[in-house]
MARBA-3410 file (N, C-alpha, C, O; in Angstrom, 1 decimal):
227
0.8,-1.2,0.0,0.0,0.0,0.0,0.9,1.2,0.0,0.4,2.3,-0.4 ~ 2.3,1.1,0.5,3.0,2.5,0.9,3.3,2.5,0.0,3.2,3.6,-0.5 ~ 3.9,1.1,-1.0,4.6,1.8,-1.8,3.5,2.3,-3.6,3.9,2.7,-4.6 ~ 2.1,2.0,-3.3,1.1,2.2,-4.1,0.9,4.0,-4.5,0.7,4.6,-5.5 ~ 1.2,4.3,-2.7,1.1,5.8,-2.3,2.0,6.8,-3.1,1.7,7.9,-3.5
3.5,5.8,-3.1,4.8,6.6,-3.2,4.7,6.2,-4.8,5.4,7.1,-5.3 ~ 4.4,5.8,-5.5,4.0,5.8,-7.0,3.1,6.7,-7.2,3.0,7.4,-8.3 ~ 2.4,6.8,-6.5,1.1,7.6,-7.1,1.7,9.2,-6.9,1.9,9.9,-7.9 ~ 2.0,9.6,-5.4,3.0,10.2,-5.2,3.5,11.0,-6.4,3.2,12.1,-7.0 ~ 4.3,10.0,-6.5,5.3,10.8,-8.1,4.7,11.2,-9.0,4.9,12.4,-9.5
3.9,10.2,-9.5,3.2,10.8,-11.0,2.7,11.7,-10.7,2.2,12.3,-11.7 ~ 2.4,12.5,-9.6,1.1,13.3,-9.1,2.4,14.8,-9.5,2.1,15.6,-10.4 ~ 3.6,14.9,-8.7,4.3,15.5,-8.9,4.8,16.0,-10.4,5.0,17.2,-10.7 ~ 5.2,14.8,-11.4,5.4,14.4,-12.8,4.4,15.3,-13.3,4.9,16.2,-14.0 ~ 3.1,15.3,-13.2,2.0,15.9,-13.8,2.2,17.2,-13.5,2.2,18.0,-14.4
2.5,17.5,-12.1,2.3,18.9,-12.0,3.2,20.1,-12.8,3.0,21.2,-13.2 ~ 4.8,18.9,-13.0,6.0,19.5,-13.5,5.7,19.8,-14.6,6.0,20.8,-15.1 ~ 5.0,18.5,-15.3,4.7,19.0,-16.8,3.9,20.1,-17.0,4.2,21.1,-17.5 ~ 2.8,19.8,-16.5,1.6,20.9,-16.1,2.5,22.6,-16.4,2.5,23.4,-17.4 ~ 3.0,22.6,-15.4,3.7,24.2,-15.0,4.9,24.8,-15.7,5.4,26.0,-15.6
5.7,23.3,-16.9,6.3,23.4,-18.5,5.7,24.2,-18.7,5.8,25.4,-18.5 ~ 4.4,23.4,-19.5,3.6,23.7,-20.7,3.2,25.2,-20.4,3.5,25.9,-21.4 ~ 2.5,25.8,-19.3,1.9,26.8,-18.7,3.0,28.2,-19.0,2.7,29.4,-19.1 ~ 4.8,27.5,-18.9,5.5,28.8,-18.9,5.8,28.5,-20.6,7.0,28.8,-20.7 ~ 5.5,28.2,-21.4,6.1,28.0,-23.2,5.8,29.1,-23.4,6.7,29.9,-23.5
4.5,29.8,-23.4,4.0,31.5,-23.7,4.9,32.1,-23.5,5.9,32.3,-24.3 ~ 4.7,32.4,-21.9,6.0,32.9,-21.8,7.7,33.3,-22.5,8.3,34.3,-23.0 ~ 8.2,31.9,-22.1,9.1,31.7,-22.6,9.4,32.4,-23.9,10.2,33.3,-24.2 ~ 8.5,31.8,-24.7,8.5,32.5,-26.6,8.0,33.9,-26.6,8.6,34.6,-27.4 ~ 7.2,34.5,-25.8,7.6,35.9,-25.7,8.7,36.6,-25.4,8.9,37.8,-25.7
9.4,36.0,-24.7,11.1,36.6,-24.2,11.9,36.6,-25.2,12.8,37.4,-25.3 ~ 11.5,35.6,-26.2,12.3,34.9,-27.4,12.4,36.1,-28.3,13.4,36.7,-28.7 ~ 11.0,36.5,-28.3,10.5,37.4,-29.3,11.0,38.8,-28.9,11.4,39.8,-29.6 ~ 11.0,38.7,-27.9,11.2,40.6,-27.3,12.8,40.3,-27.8,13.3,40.8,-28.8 ~ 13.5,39.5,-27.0,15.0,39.7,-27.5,15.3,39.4,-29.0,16.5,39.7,-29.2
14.8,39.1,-29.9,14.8,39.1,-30.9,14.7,40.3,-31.9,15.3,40.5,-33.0 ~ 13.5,41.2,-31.1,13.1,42.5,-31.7,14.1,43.1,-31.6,14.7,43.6,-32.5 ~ 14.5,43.3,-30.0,15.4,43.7,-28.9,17.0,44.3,-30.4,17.3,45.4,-30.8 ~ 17.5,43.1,-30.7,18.7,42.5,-31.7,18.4,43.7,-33.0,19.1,44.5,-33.6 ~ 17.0,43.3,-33.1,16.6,43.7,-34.8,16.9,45.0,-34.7,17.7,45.5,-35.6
16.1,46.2,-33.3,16.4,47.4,-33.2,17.8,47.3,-32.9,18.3,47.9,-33.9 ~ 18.8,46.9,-32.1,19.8,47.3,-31.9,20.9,46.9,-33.3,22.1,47.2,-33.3 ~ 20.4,46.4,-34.1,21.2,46.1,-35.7,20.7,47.4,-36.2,21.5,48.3,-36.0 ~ 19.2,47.8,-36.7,19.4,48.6,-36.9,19.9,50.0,-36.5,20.4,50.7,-37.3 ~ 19.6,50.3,-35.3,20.7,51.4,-35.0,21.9,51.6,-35.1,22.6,52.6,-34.9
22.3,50.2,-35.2,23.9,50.4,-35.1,24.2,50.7,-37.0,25.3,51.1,-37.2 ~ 23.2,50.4,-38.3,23.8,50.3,-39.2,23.1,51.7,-39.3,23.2,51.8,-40.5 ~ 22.5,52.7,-39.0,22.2,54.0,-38.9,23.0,54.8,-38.2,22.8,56.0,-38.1 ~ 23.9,54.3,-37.8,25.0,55.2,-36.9,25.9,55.7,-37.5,26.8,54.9,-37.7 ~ 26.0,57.0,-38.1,27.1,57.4,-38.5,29.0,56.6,-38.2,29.8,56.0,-38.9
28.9,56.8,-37.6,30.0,56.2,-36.3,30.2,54.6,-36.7,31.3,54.0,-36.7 ~ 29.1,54.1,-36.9,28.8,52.5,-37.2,28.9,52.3,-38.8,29.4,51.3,-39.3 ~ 28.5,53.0,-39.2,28.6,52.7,-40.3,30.0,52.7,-41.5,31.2,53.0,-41.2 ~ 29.5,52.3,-42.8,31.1,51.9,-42.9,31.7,53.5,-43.8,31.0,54.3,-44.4 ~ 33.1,53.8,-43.5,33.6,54.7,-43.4,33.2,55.3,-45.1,33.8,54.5,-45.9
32.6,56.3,-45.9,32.8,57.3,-47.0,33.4,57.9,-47.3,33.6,59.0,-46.8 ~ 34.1,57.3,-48.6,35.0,57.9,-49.4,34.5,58.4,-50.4,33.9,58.0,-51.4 ~ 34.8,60.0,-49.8,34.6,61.3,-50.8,35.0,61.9,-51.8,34.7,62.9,-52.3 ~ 36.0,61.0,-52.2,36.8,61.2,-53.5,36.2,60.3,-54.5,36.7,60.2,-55.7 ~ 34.9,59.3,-54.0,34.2,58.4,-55.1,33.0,59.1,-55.4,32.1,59.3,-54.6
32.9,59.6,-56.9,32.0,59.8,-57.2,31.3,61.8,-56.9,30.2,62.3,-57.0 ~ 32.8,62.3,-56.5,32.4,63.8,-55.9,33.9,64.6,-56.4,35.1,64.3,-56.5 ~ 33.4,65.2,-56.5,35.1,66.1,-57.1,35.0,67.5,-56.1,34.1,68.5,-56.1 ~ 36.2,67.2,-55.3,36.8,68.5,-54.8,36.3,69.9,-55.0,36.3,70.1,-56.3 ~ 35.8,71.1,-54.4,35.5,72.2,-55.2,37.1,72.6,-55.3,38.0,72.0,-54.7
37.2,73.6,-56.2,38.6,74.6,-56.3,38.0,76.0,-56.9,37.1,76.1,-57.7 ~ 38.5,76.7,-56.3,38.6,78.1,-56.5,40.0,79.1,-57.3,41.2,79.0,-57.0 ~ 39.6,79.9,-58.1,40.5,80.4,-58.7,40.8,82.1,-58.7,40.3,82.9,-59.5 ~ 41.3,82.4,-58.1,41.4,83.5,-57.7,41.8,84.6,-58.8,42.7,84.0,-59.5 ~ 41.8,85.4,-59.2,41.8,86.8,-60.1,42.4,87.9,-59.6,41.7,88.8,-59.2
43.6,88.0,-59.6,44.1,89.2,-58.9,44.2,90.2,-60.1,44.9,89.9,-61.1 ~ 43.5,91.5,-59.8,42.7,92.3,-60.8,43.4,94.1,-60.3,43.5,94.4,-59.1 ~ 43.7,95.1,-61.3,43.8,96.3,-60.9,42.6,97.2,-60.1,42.8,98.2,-59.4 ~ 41.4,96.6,-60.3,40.3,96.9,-58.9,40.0,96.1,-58.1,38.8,96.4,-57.7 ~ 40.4,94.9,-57.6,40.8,93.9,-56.6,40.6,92.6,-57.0,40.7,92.2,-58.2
40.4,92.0,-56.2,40.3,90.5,-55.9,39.1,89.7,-56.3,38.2,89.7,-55.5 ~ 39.2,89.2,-57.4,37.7,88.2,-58.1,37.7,86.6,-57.7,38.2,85.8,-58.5 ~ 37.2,86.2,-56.7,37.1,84.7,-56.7,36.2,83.6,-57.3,35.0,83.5,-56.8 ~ 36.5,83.1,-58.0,35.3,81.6,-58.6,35.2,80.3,-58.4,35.8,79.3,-58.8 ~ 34.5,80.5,-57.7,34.3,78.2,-57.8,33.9,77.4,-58.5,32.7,77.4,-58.5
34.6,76.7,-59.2,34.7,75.9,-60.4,34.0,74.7,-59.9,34.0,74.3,-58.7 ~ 33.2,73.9,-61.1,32.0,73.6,-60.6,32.7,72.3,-61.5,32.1,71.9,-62.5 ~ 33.8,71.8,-61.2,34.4,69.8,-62.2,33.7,68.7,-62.2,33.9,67.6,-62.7 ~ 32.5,69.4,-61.3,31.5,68.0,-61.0,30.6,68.2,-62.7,30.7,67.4,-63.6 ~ 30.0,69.4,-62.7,29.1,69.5,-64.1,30.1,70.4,-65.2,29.7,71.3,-66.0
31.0,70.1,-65.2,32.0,71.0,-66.3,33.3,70.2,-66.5,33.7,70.6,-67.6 ~ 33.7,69.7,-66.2,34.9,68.7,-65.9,35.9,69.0,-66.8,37.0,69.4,-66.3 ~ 35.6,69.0,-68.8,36.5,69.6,-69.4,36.5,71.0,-69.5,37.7,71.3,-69.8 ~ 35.8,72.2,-69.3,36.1,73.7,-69.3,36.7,73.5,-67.8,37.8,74.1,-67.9 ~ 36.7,73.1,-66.9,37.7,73.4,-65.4,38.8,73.0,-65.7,39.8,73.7,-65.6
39.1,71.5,-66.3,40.5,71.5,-66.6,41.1,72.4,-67.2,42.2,72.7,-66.7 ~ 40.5,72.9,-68.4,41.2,73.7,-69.3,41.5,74.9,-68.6,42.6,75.4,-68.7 ~ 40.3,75.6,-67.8,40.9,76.8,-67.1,42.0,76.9,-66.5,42.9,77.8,-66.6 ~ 42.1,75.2,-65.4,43.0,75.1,-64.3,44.2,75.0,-65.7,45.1,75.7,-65.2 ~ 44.5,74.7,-66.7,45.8,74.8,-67.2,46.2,76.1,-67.7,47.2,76.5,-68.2
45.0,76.8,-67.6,45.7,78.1,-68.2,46.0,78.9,-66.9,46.8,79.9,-66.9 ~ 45.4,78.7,-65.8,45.5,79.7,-64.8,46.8,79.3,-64.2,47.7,80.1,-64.0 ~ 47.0,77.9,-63.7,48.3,77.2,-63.5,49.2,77.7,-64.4,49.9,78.5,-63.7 ~ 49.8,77.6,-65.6,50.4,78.2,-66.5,50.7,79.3,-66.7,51.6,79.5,-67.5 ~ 50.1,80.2,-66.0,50.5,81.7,-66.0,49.5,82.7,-66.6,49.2,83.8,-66.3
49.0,81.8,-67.8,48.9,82.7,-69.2,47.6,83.8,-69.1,47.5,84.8,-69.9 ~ 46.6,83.4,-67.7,46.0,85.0,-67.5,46.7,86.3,-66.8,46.1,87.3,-66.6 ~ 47.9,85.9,-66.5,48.6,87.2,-66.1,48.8,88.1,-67.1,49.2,87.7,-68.2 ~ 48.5,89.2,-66.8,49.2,90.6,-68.1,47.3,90.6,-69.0,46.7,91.6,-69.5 ~ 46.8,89.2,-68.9,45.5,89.8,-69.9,44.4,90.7,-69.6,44.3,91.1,-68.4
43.9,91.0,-70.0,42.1,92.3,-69.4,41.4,92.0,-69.6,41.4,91.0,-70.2 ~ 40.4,92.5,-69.3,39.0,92.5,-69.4,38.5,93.5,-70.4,38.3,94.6,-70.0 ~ 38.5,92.9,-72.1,38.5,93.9,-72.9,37.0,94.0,-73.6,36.9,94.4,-74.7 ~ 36.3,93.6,-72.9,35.1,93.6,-73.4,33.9,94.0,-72.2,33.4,93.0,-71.8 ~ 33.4,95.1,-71.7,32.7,95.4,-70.9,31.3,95.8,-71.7,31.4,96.7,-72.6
29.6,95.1,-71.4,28.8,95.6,-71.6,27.7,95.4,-70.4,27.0,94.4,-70.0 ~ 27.8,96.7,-69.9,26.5,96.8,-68.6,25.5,96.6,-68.4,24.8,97.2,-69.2 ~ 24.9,95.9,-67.7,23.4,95.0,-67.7,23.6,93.3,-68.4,22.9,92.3,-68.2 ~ 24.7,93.3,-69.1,25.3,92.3,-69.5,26.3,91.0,-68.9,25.9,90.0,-68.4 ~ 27.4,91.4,-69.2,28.9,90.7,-68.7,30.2,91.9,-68.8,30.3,93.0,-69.2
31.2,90.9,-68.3,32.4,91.2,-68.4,33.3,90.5,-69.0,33.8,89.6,-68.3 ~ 33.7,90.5,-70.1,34.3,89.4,-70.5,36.0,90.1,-71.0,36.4,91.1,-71.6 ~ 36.8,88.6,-70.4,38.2,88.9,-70.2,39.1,87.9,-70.7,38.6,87.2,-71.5 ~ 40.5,87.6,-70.4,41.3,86.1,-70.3,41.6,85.8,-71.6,42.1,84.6,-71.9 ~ 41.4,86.8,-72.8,42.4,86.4,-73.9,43.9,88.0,-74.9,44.4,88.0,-76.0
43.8,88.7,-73.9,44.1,89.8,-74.6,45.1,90.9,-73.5,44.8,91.1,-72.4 ~ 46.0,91.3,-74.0,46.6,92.1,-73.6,46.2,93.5,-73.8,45.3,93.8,-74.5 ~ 47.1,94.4,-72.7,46.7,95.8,-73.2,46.3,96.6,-74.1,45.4,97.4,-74.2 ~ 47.5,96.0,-75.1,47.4,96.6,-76.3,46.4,95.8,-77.7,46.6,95.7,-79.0 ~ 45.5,95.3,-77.0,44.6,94.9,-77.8,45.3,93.6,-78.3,44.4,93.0,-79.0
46.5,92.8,-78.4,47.1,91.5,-79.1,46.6,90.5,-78.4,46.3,90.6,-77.2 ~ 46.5,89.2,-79.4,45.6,88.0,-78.6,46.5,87.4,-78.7,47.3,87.3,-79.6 ~ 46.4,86.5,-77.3,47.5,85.8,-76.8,46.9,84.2,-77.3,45.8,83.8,-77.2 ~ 48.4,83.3,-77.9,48.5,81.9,-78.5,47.8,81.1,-77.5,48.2,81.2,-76.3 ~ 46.8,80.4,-77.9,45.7,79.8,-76.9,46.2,77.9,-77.5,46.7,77.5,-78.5
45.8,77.4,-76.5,45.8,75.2,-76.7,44.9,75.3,-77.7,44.6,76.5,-78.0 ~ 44.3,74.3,-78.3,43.0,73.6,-78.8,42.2,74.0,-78.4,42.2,74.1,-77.2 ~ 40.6,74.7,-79.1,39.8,74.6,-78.4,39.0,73.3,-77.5,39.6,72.3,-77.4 ~ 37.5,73.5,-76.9,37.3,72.6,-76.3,36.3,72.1,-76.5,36.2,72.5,-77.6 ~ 35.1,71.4,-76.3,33.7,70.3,-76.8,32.6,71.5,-75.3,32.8,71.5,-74.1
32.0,71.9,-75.9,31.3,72.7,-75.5,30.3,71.6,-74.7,29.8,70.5,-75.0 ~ 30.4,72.6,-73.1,29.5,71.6,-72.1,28.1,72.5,-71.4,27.6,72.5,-70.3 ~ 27.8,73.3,-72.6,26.7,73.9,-71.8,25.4,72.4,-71.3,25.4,71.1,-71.3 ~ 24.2,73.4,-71.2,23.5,71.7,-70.8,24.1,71.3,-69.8,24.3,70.1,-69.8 ~ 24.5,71.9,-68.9,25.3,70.6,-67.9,24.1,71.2,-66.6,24.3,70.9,-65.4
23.3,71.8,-66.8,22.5,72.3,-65.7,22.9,73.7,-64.7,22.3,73.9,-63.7 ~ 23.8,74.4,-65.3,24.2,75.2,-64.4,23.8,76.5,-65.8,24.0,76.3,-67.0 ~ 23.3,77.4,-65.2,23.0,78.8,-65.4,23.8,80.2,-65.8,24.8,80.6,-65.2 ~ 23.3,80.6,-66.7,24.0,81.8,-66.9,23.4,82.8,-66.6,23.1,83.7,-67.4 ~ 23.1,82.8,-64.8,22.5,83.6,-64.1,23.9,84.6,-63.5,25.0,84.2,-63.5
23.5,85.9,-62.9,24.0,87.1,-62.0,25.6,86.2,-61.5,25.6,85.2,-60.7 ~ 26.4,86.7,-62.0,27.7,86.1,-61.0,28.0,84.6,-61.6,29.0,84.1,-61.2 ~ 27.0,83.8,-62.6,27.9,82.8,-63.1,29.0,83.1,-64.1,29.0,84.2,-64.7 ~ 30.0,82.1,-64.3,31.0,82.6,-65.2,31.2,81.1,-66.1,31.3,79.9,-65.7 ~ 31.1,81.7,-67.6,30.8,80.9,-68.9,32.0,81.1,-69.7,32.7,82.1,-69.6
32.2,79.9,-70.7,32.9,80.3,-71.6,32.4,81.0,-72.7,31.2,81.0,-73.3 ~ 33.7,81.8,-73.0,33.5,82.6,-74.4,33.6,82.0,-75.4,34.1,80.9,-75.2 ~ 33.2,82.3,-77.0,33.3,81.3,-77.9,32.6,82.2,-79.5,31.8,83.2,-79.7 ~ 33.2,81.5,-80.3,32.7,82.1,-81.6,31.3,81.6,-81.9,30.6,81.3,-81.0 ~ 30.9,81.3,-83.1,29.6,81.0,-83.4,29.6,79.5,-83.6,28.7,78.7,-83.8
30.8,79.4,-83.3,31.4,77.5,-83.6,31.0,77.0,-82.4,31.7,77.6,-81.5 ~ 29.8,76.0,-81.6,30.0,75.4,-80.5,31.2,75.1,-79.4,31.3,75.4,-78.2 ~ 32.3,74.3,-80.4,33.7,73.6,-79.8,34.6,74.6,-80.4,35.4,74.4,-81.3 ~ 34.6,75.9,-79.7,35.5,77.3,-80.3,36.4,77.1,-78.7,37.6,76.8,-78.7 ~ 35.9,77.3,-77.7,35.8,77.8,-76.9,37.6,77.4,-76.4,38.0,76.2,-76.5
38.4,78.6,-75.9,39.5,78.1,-75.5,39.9,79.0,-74.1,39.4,78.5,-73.2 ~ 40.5,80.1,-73.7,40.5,80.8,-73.0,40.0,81.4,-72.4,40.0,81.2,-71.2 ~ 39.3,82.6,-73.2,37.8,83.7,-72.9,37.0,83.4,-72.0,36.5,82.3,-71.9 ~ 36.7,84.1,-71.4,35.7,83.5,-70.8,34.8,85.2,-70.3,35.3,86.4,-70.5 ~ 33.4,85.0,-69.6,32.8,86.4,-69.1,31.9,85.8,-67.7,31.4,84.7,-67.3
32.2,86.9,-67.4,31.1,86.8,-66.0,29.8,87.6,-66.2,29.7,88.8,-66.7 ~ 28.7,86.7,-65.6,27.4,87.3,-66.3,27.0,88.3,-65.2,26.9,88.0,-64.0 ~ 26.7,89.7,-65.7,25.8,90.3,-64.9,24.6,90.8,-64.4,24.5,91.7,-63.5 ~ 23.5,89.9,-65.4,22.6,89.6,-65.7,21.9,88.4,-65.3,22.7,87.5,-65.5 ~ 20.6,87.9,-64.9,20.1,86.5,-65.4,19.7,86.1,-66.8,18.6,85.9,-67.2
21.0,86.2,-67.6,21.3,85.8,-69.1,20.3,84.5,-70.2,20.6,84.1,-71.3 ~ 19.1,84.3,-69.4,18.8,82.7,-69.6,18.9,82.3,-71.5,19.0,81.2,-71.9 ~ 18.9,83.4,-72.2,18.8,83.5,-73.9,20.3,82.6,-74.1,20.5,82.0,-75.1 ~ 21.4,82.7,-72.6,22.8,82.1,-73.1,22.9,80.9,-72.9,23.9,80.3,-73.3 ~ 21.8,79.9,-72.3,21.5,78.8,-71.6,21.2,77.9,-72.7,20.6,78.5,-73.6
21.4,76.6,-72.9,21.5,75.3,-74.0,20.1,75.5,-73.9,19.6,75.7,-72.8 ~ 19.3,75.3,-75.2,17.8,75.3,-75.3,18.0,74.5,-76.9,19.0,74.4,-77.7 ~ 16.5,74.1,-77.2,16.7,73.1,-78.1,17.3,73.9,-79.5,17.1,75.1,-79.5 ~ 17.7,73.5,-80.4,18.1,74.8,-81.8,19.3,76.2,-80.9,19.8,77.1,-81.5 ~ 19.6,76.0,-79.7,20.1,77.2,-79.3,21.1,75.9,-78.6,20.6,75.1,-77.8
22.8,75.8,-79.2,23.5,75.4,-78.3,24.2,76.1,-76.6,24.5,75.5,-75.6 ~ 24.1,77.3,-77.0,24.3,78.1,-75.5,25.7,78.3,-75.0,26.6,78.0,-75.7 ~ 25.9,78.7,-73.9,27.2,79.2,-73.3,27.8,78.4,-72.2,27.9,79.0,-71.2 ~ 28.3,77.3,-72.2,29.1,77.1,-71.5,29.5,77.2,-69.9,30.6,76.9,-69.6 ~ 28.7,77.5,-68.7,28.6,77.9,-67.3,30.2,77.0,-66.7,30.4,75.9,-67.2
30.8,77.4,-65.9,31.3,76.2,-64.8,31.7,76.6,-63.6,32.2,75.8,-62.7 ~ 31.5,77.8,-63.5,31.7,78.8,-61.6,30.9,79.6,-61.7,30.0,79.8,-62.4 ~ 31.4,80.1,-60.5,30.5,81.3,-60.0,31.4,82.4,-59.3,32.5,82.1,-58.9 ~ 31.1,83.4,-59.2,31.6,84.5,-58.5,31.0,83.8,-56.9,30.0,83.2,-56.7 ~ 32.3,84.0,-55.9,32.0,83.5,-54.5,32.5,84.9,-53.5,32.4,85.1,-52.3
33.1,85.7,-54.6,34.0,86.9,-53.2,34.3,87.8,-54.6,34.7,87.4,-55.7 ~ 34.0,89.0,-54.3,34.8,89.6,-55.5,33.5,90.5,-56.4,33.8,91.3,-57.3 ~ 32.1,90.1,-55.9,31.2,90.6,-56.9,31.1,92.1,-57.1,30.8,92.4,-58.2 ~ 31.3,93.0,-56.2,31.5,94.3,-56.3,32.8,94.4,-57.2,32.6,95.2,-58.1 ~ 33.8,93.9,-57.2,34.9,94.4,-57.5,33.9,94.0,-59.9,34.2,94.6,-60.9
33.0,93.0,-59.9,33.0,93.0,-61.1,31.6,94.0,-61.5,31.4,94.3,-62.7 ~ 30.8,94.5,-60.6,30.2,95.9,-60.6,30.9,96.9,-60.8,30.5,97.8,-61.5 ~ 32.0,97.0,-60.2,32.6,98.2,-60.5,33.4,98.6,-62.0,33.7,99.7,-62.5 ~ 33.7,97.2,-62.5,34.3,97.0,-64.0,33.3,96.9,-64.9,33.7,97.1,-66.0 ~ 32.2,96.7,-64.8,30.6,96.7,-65.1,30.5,98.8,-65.5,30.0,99.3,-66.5
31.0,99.4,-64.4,30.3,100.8,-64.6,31.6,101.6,-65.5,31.6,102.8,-65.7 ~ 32.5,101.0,-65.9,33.8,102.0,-66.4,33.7,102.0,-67.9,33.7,100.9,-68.6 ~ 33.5,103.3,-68.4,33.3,103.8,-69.6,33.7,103.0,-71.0,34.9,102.8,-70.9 ~ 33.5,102.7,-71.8,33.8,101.8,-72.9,34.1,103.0,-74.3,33.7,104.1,-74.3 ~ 34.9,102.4,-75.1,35.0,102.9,-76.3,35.6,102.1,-77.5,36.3,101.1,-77.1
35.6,102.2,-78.8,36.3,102.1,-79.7,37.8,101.5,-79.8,38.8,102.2,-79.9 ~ 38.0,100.0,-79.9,39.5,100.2,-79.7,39.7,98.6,-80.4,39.5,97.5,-80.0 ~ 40.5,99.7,-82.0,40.1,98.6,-82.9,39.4,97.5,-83.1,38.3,97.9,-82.5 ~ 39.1,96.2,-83.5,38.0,95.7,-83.7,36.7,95.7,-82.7,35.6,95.3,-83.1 ~ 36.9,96.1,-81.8,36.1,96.2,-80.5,35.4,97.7,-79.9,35.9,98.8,-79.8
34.4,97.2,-79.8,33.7,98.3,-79.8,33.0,98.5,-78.0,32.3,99.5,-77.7 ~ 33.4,97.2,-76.7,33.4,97.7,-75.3,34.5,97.9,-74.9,34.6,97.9,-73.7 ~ 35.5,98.0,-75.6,36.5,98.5,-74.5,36.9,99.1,-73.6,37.4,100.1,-74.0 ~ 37.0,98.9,-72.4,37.3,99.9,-71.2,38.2,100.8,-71.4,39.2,100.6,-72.2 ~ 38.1,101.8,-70.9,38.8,103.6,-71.9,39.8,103.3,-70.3,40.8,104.0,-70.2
39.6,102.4,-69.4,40.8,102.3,-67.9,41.4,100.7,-68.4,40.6,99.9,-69.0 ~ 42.5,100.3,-68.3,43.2,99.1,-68.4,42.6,98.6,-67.4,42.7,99.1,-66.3 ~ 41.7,97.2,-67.4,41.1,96.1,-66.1,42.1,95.5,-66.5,42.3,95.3,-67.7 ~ 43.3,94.9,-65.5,44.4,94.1,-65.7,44.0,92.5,-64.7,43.6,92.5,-63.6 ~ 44.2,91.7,-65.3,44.2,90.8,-64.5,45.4,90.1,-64.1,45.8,89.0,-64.6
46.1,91.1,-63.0,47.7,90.9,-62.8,48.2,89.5,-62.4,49.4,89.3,-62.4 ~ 47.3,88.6,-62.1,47.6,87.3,-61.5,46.1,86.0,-61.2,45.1,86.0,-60.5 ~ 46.5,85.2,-62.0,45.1,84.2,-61.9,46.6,82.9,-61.2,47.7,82.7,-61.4 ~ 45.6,82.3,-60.3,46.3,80.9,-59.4,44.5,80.4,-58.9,43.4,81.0,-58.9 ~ 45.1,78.6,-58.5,44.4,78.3,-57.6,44.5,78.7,-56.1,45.5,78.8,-55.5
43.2,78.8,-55.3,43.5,79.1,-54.2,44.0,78.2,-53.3,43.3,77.3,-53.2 ~ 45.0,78.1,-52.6,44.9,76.8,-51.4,43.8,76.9,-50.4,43.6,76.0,-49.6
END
């Protein structure tokens, strides 16, 4: 009989154990789940973390700005060259400004409400031996608005070598439109805009084939990149 008791006993215990399993499984698999979620949020914040995430290299797929500085007989003209939407007119500038060859040139073409256009010509009116011209990149989305600066160019699209003007106008008639190839944009005036108002207001005249000539020498004593 005792030992009828001590069998029954157990299973009674056995039951209960299983019993009080089964009863914690909910449980249990909700813990499962929270820590799970728990993981999911903490992956994702960690691949949202600046800091976490994997390091960007800014030299893929982005180009440096550079600036070109203008040292001018009424000051200082700065432009930021825009290599991301211009890539061949920036080169080309950076080898002529690098090279020396806008030192000694002017700004021999002044029309107000217009531009200023400069970077192929000495004092005395002679035009200075220019590279190849270049594949005309207007269309590239940048504007020949107040303070952008475009190349200059004959009626030939791919003329363009030197020359260049700063617009002082919202010019949009100069902009790539369909039947209208357009002008060339790749900077902008960033420092220096008064100094091209002020070459904007100086008197023009006659001086051989040119008909805006500044009647004051605009010297552009020194073009470099900025560091």
């Amino acid at each position: 009989m005792d030992k009828m008791l001590a069998v029954f006993a157990a299973v009674v215990v056995i039951g209960l154990a299983f019993a009080a399993f089964v009863a914690l499984q909910p449980s249990l698999t909700g813990v499962q789940q929270n820590m799970q979620q728990d993981a999911a949020q903490d992956t994702n914040s960690y691949a949202a973390s600046p800091s976490a995430a994997a390091p960007v290299n800014n030299e893929v797929g982005q180009v440096a700005l550079q600036t070109i500085v203008l040292e001018t007989t009424k000051g200082n003209i700065e432009i930021q060259l825009d290599a991301q939407k211009a890539p061949v007119t920036v080169k080309n500038i950076l080898q002529y400004a690098e090279s020396g060859f806008y030192d000694g040139t002017v700004f021999h073409r002044v029309i107000p409400g217009f531009m200023i256009q400069g970077g192929g010509f000495t004092i005395n009116a002679s035009e200075k031996p220019t590279k190849p011209p270049i594949k005309l990149e207007a269309g590239n989305g940048l504007k020949n608005a107040v303070g952008a600066v475009a190349m200059a160019r004959t009626n030939d699209p791919n003329s363009a070598t030197a020359q260049f003007f700063i617009n002082l106008a919202d010019n949009a008639f100069l902009d790539a439109s369909p039947g209208n190839p357009g002008y060339a944009v790749f900077g902008k005036v960033t420092k220096g805009m008064e100094v091209v108002n002020t070459i904007a207001k100086i008197q023009t005249a006659s001086k051989g084939q040119f008909d805006d000539w500044p009647t004051q020498n605009i010297v552009i004593t020194k073009a470099y990149v900025k560091k």
